[in-house]
DRENLUM-8876 format. One record per residue (C-alpha): residue number from 1; residue in three letters; x negated, y, z negated. Coordinates in Angstrom, 1 decimal, always signed. Layout:
// residues N
+-----+------+--------+--------+--------+
: seq : type :     px :     py :     pz :
+-----+------+--------+--------+--------+
: NUM :  ala :      X :      Y :      Z :
...
+-----+------+--------+--------+--------+
// end
This chain:
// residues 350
+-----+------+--------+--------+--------+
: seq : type :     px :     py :     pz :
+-----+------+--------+--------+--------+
:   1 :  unk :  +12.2 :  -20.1 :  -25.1 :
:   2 :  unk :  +14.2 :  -18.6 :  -21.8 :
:   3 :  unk :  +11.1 :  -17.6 :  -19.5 :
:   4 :  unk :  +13.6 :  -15.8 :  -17.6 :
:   5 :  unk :  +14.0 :  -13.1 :  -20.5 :
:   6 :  unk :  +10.9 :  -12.9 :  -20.9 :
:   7 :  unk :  +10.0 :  -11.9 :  -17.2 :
:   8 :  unk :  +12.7 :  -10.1 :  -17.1 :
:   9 :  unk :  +11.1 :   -7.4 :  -19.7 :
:  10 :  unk :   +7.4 :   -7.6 :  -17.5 :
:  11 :  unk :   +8.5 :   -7.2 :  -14.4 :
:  12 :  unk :  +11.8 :   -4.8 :  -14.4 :
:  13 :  unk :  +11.1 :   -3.1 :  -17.6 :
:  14 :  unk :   +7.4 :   -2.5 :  -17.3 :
:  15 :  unk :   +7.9 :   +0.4 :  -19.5 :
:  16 :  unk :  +10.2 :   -1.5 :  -22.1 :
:  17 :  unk :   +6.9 :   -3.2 :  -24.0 :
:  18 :  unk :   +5.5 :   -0.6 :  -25.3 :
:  19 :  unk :   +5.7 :   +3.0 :  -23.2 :
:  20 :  unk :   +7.6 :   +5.7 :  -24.6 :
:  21 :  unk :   +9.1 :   +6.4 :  -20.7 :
:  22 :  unk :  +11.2 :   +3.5 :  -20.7 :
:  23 :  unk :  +13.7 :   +0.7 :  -22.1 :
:  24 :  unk :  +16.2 :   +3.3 :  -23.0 :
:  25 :  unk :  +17.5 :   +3.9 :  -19.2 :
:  26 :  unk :  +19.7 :   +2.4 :  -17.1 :
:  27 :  unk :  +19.3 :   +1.3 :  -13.3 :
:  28 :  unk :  +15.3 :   +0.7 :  -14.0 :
:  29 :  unk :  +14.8 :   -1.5 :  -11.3 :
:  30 :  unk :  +14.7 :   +1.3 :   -8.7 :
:  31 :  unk :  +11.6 :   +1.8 :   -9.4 :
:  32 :  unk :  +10.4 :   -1.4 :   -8.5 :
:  33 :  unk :   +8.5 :   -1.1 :   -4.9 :
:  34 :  unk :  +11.1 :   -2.4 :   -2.2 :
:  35 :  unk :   +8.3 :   -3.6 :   +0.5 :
:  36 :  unk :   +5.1 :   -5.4 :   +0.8 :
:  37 :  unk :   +3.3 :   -2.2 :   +1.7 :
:  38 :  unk :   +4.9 :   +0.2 :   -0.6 :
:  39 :  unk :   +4.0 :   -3.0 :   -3.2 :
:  40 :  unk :   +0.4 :   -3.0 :   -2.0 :
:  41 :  unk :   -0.3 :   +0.5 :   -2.7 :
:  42 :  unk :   +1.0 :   +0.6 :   -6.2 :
:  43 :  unk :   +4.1 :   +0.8 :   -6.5 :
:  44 :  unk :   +4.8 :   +4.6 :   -4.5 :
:  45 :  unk :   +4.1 :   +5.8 :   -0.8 :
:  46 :  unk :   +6.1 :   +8.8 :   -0.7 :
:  47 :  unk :   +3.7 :  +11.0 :   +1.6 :
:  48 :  unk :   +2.6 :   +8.9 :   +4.8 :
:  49 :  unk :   +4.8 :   +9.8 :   +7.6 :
:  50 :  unk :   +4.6 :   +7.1 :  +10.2 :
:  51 :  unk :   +6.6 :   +4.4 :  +12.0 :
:  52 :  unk :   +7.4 :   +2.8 :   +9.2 :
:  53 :  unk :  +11.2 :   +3.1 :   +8.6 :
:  54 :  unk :  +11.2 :   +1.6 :   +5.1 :
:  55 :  unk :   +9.7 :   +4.3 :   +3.2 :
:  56 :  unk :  +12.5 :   +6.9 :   +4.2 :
:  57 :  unk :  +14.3 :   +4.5 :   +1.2 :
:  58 :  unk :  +12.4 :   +6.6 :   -1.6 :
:  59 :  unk :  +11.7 :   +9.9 :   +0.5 :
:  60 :  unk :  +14.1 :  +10.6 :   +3.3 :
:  61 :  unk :  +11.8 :  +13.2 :   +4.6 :
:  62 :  unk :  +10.2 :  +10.9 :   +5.7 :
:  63 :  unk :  +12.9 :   +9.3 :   +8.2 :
:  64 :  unk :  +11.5 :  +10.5 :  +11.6 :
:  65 :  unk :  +12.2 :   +9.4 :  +15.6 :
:  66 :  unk :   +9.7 :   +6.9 :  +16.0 :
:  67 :  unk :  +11.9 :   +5.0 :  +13.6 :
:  68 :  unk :  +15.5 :   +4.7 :  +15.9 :
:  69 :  unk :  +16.8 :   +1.6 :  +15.7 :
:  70 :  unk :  +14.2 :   -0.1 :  +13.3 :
:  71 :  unk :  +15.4 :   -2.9 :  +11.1 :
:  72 :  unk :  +13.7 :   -3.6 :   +7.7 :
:  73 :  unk :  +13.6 :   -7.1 :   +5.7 :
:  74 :  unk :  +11.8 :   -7.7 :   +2.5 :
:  75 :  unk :  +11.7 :   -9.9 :   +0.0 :
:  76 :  unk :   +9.6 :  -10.0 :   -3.5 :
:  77 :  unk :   +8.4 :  -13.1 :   -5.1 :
:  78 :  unk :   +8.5 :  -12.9 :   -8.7 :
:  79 :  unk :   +8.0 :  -15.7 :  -11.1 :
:  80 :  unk :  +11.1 :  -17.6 :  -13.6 :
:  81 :  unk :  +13.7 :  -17.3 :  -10.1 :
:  82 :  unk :  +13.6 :  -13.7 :  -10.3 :
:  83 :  unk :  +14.6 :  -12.2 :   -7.0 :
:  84 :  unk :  +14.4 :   -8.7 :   -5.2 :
:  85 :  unk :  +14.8 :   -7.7 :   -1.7 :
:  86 :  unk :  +15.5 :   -4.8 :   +0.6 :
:  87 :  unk :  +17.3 :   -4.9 :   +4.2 :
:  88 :  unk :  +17.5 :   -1.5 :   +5.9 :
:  89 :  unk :  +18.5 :   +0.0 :   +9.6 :
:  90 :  unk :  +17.3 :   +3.1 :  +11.0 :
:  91 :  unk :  +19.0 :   +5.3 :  +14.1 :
:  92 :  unk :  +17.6 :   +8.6 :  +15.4 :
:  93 :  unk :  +20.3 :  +10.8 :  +16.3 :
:  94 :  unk :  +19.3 :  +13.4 :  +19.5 :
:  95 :  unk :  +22.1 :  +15.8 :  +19.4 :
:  96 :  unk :  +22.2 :  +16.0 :  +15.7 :
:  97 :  unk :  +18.5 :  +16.3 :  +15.6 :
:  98 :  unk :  +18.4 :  +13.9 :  +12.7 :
:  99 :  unk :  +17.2 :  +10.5 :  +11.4 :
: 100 :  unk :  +20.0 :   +8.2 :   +9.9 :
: 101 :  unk :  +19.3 :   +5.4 :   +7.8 :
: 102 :  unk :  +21.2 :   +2.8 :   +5.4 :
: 103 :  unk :  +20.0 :   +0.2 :   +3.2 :
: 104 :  unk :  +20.8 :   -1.9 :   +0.5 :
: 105 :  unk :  +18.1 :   -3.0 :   -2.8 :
: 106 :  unk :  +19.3 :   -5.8 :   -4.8 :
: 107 :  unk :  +17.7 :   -7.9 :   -8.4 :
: 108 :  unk :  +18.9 :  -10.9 :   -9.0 :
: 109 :  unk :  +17.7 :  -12.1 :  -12.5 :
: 110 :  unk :  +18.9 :  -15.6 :  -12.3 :
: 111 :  unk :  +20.9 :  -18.2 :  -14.6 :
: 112 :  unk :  +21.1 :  -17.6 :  -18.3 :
: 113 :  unk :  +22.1 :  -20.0 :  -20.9 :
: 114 :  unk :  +24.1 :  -18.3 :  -23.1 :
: 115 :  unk :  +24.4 :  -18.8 :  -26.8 :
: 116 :  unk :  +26.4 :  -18.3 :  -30.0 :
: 117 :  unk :  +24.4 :  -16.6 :  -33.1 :
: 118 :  unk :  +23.2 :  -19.6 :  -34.4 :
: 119 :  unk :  +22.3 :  -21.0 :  -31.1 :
: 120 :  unk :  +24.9 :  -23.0 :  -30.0 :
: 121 :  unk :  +25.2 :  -23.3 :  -26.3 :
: 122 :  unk :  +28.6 :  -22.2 :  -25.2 :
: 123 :  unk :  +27.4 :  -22.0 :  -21.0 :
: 124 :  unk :  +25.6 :  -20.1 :  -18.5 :
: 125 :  unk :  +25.9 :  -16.3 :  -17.1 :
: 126 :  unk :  +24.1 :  -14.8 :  -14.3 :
: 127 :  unk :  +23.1 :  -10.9 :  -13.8 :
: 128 :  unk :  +22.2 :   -8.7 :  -11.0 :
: 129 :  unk :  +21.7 :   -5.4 :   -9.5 :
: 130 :  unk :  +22.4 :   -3.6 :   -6.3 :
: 131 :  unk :  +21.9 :   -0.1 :   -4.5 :
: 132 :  unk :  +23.4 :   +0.7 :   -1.6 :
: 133 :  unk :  +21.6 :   +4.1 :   +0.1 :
: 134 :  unk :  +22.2 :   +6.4 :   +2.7 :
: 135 :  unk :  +20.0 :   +8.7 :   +4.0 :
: 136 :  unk :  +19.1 :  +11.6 :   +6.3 :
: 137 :  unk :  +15.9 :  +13.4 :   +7.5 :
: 138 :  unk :  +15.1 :  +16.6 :  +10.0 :
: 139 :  unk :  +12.3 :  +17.8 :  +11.0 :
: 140 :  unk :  +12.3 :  +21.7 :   +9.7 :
: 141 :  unk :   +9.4 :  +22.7 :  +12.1 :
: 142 :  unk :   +6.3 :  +21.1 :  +13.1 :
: 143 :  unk :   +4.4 :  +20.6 :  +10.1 :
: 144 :  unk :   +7.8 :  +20.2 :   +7.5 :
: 145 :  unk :  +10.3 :  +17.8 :   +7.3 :
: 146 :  unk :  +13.4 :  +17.5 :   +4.3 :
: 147 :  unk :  +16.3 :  +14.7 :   +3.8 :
: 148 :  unk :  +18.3 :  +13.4 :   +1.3 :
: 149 :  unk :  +19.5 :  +10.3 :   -0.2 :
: 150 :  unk :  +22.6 :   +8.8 :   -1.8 :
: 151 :  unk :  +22.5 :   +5.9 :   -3.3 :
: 152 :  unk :  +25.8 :   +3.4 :   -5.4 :
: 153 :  unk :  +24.2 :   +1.4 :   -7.8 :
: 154 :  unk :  +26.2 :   -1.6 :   -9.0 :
: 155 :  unk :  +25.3 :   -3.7 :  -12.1 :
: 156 :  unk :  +26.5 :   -7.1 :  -13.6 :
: 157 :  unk :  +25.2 :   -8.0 :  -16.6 :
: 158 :  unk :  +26.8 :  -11.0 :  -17.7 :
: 159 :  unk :  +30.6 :   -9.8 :  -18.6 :
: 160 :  unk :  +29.4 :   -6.3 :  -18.9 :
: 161 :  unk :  +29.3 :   -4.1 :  -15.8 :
: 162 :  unk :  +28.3 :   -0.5 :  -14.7 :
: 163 :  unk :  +28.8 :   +1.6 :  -11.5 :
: 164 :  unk :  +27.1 :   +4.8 :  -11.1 :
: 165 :  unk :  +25.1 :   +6.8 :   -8.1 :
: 166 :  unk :  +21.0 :   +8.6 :   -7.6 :
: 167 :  unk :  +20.4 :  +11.0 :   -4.9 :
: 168 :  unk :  +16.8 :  +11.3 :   -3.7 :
: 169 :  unk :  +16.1 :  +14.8 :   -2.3 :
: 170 :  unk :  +12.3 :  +14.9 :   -0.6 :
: 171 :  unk :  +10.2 :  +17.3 :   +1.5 :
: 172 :  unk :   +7.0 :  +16.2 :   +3.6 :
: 173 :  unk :   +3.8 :  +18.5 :   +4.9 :
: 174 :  unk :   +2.6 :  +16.9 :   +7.6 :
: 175 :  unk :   -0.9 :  +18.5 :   +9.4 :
: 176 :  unk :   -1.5 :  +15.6 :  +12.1 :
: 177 :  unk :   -4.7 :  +17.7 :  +13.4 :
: 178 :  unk :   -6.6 :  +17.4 :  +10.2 :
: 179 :  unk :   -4.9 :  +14.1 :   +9.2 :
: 180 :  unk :   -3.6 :  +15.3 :   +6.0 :
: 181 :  unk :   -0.2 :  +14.8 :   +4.5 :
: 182 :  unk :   +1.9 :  +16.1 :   +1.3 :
: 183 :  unk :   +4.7 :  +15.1 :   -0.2 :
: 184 :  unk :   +7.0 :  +16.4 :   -3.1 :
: 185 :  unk :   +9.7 :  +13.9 :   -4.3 :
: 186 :  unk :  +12.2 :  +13.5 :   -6.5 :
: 187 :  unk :  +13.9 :  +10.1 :   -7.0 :
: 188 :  unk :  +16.8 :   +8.8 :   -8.6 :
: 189 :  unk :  +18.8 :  +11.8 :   -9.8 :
: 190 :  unk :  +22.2 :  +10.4 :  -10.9 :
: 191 :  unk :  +24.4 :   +9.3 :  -13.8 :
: 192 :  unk :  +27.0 :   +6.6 :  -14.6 :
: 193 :  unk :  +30.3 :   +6.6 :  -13.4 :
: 194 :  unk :  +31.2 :   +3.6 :  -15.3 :
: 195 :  unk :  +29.7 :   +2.2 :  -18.5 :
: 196 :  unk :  +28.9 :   -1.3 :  -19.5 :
: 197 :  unk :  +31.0 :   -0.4 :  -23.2 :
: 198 :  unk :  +33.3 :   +2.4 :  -23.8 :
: 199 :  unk :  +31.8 :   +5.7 :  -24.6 :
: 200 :  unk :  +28.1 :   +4.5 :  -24.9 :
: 201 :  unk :  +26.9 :   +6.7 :  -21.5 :
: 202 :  unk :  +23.5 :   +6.5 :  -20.9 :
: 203 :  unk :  +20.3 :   +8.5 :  -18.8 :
: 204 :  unk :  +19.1 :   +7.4 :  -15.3 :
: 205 :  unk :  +15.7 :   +6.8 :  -15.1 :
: 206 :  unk :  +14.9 :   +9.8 :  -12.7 :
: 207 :  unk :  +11.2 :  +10.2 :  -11.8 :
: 208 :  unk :   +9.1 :  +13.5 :  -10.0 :
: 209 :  unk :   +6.6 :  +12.5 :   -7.9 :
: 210 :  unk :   +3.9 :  +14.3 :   -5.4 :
: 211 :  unk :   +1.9 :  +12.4 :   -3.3 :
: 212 :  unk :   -1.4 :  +13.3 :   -0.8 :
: 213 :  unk :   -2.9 :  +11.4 :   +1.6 :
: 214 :  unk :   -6.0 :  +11.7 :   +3.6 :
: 215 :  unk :   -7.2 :  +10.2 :   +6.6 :
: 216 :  unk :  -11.1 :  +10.4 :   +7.5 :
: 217 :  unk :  -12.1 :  +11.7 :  +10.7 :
: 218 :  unk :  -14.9 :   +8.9 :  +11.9 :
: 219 :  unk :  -13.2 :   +6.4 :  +10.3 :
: 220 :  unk :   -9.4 :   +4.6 :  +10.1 :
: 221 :  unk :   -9.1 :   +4.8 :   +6.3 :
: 222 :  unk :   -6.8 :   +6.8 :   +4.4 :
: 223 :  unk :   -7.0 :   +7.3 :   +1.2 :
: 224 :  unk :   -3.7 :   +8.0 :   -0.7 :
: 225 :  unk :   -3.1 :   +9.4 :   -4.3 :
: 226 :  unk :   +0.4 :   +9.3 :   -5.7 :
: 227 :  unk :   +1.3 :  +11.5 :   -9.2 :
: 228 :  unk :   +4.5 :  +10.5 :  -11.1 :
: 229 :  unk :   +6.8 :  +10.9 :  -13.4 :
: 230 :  unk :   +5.7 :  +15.2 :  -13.5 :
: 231 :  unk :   +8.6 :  +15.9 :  -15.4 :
: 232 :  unk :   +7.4 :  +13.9 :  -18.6 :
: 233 :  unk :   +3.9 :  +15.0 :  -20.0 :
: 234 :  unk :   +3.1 :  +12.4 :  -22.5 :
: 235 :  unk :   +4.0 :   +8.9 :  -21.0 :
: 236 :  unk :   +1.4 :   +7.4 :  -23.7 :
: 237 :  unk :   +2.1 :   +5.0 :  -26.5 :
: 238 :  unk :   -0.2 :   +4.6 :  -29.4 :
: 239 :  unk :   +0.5 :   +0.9 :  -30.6 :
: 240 :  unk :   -0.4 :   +0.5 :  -34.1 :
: 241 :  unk :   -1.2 :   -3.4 :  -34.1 :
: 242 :  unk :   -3.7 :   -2.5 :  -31.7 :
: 243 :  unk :   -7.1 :   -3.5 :  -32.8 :
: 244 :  unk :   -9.4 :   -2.8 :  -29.9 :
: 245 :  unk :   -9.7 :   -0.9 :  -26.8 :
: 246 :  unk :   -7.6 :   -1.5 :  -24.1 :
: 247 :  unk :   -8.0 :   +1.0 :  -22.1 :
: 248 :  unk :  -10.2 :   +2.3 :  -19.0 :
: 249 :  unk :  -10.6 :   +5.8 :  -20.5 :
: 250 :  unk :  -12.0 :   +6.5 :  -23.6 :
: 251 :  unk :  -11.4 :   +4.2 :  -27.2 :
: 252 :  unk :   -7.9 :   +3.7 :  -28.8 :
: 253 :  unk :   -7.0 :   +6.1 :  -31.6 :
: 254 :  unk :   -6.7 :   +3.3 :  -33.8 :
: 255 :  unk :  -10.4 :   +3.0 :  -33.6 :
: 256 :  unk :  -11.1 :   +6.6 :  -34.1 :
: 257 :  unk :  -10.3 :   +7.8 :  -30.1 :
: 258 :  unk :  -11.4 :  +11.6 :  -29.6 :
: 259 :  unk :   -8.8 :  +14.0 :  -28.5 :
: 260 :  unk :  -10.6 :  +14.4 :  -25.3 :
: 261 :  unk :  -10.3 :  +10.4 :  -24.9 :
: 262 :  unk :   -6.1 :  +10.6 :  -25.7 :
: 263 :  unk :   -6.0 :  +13.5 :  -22.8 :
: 264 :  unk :   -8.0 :  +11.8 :  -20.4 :
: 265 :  unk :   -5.6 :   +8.4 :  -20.7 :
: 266 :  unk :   -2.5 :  +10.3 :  -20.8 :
: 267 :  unk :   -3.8 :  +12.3 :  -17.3 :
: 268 :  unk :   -4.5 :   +9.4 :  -15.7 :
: 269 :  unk :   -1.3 :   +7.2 :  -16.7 :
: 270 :  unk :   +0.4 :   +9.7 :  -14.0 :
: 271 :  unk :   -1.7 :   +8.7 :  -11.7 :
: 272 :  unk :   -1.6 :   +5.5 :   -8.6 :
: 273 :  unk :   -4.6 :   +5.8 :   -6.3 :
: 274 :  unk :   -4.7 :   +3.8 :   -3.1 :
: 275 :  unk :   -6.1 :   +3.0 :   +0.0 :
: 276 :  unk :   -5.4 :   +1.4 :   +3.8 :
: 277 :  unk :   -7.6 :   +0.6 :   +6.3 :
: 278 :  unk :   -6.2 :   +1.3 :  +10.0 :
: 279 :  unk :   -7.6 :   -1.1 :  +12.2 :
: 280 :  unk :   -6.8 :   -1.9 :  +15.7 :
: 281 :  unk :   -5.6 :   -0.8 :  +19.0 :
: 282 :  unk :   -2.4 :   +1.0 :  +17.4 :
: 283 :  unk :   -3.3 :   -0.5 :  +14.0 :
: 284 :  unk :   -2.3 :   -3.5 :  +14.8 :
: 285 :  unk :   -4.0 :   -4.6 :  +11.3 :
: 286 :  unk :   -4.2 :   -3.0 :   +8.1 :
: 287 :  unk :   -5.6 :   -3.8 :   +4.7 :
: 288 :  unk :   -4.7 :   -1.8 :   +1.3 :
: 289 :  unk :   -5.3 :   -2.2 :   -2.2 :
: 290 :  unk :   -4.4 :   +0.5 :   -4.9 :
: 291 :  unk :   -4.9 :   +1.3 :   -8.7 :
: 292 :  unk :   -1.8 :   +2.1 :  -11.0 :
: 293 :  unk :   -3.3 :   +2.8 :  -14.4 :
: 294 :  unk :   -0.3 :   +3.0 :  -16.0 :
: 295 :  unk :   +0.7 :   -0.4 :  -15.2 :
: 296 :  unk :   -2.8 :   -1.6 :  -16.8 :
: 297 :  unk :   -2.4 :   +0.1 :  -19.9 :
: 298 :  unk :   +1.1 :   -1.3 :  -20.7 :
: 299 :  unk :   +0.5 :   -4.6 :  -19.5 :
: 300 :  unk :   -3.1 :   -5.8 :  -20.0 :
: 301 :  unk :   -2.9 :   -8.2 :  -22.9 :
: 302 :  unk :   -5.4 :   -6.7 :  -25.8 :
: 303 :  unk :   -8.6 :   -8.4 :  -26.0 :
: 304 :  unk :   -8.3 :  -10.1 :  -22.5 :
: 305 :  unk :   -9.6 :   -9.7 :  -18.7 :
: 306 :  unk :   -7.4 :   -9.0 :  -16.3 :
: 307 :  unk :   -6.4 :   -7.3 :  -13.1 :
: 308 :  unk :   -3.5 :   -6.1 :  -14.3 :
: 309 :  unk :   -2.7 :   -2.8 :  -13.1 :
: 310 :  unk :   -4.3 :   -3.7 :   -9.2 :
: 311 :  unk :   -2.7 :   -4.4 :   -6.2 :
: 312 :  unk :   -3.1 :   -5.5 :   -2.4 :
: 313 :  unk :   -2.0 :   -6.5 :   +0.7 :
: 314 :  unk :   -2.4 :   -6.2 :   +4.4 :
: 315 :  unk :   +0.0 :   -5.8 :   +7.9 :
: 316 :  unk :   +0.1 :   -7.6 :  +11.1 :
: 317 :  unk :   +1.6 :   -6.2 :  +14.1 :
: 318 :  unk :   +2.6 :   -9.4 :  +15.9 :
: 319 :  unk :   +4.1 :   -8.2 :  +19.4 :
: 320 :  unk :   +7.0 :   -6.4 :  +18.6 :
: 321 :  unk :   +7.3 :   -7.6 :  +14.4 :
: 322 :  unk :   +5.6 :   -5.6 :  +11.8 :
: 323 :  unk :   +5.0 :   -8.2 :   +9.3 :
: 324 :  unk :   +3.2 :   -7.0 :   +6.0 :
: 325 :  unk :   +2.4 :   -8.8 :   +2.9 :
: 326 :  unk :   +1.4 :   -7.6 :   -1.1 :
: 327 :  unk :   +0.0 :   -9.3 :   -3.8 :
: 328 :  unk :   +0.8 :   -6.8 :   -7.4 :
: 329 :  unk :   -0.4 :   -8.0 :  -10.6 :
: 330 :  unk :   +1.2 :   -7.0 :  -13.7 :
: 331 :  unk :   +0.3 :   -9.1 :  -16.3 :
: 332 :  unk :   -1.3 :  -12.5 :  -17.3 :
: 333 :  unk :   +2.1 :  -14.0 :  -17.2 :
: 334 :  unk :   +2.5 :  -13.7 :  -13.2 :
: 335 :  unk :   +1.9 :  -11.7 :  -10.3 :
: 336 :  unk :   +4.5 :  -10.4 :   -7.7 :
: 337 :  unk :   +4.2 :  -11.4 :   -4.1 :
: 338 :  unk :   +6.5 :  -10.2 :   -1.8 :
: 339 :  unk :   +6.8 :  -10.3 :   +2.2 :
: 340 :  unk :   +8.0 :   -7.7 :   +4.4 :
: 341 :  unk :   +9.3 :   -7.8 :   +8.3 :
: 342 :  unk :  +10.1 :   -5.0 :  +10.8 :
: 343 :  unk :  +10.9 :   -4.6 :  +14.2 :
: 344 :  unk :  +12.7 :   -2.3 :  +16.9 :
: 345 :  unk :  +15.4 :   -3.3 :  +18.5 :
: 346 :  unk :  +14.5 :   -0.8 :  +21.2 :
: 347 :  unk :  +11.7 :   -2.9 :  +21.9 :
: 348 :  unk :  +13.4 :   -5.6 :  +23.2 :
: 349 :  unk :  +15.0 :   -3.7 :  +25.6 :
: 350 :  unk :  +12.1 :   -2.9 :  +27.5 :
+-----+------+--------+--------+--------+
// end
């Protein structure tokens, strides 16, 4: 058996198993969380508006002036040779009044053997994935901020290929006086340009999202709370081989699940919630952990324990590096670690 497949459909098609919100798009693993932090805290952080230059990858409102010159580097452990990374640059712009970034997301799904239909093998082929982004964010006043990505996806699937572009259009609320932030995102808006067969266009997994976060006032925690995929009521999948519960909320309809129990499940499937804790002189350390429930419900193997679904992670400011690490598990099978490293080039300068 290739392993390789088989992670393949866990980690880049989490919704390929068994959601109805997935496996029939193309470009999928834009969705994956392209940092340690952003990994952390569940996959999304589209509403905290800080330092962190990263983030402006999924919301460019987000892009801001404490960010000029900031240099991103991440890369995301997951199991079978599966690799995923982000590398991103940041410039502030005075006279423009704007915040510039570019980046670049990339998959690489490894070595294939590849085989004839009665299983004969005739070689190997590789496949990958890239997304090359550019963004912009200004602040509108002193509380709202807009921007704007574009983003050229490439993707080589053995001999068949595909070319195609997303735009990520985001505004921020940011109310520094009572610590409280909004955000309203939507991501990956785009089509093909190019096919992988003649004809045979398909959708781009495009995703609405609206995020609040919450910092306490006696205390350095913020508590963050991420709602996706708003365009797309019922994300829920009844599996009829199901036997048993496998759910956090209410029974499975297979064994007699109330109405009120399928509404409750499908409500929460929308949902990540998260938290960081800001410690330190210019929190110089933080620790998060987060809760995506729709990650548990199409991952957690029936009849098992596990923390499928849960994520966490913490940062280090180490003189003038940022470096952060997350630990994201999805299934039995494996977990996702990934490491992330940041710093100013203004910094050095000093």
């Amino acid at each position: 058996m290739n392993y390789k497949l088989l992670y393949l459909f866990l980690f880049v098609g989490t919704n390929t198993l068994f959601a109805q919100i997935g496996g029939d798009q193309v470009y999928e693993f834009l969705g994956l969380p392209h940092t340690a932090r952003i990994g952390s805290l569940g996959g999304s952080l589209i509403m905290v508006k800080d330092d962190d230059a990263a983030l402006g990858f999924h919301n460019p409102s987000l892009l801001n002036q404490g960010m000029h010159q900031q240099v991103n580097f991440n890369t995301n452990f997951f199991p079978a040779g599966i690799n995923h990374g982000y590398a991103g640059y940041t410039h502030h712009f005075d006279k423009a009044q704007l915040t510039a970034q570019g980046g670049i997301q990339y998959l690489g799904y490894g070595k294939f053997k590849q085989t004839d239909a009665t299983g004969q093998i005739l070689g190997d082929f590789k496949a990958s994935e890239y997304a090359i982004g550019f963004g912009v964010g200004r602040q509108y006043n002193e509380k709202l901020s807009y921007g704007a990505n574009l983003k050229f996806v490439i993707s080589n699937l053995e001999s068949y290929n595909s070319f195609g572009f997303v735009t990520d259009f985001g505004v921020t609320y940011l109310d520094t006086a009572k610590l409280f932030s909004a955000a309203l995102v939507i991501r990956n808006l785009g089509a093909q340009l190019s096919t992988y067969t003649p004809g045979n266009r398909e959708s781009v997994a495009a995703d609405l999202q609206f995020g609040l976060a919450k910092q306490l006032k006696h205390l350095p925690f913020r508590f963050s709370v991420v709602a996706h995929h708003l365009h797309q009521w019922n994300i829920r999948y009844d599996d009829p081989t199901i036997e048993e519960p496998t759910t956090l909320f209410g029974e499975d309809p297979q064994n007699g699940e109330k109405k009120f129990g399928i509404f409750m499940d499908n409500l929460f499937r929308h949902f990540i919630l998260g938290g960081e804790l800001l410690a330190g002189k210019n929190e110089t350390f933080r620790l998060r952990f987060a809760y995506n429930h729709l990650r548990r419900a199409e991952l957690n193997v029936n009849g098992t324990r596990s923390l499928a679904g849960f994520s966490t992670g913490l940062g280090l400011k180490i003189k003038q590096f940022r470096v952060d690490y997350g630990l994201s598990v999805y299934h039995l099978a494996g977990s996702a670690h990934q490491i992330s490293i940041a710093t100013q080039l203004s910094e050095f300068k000093k």
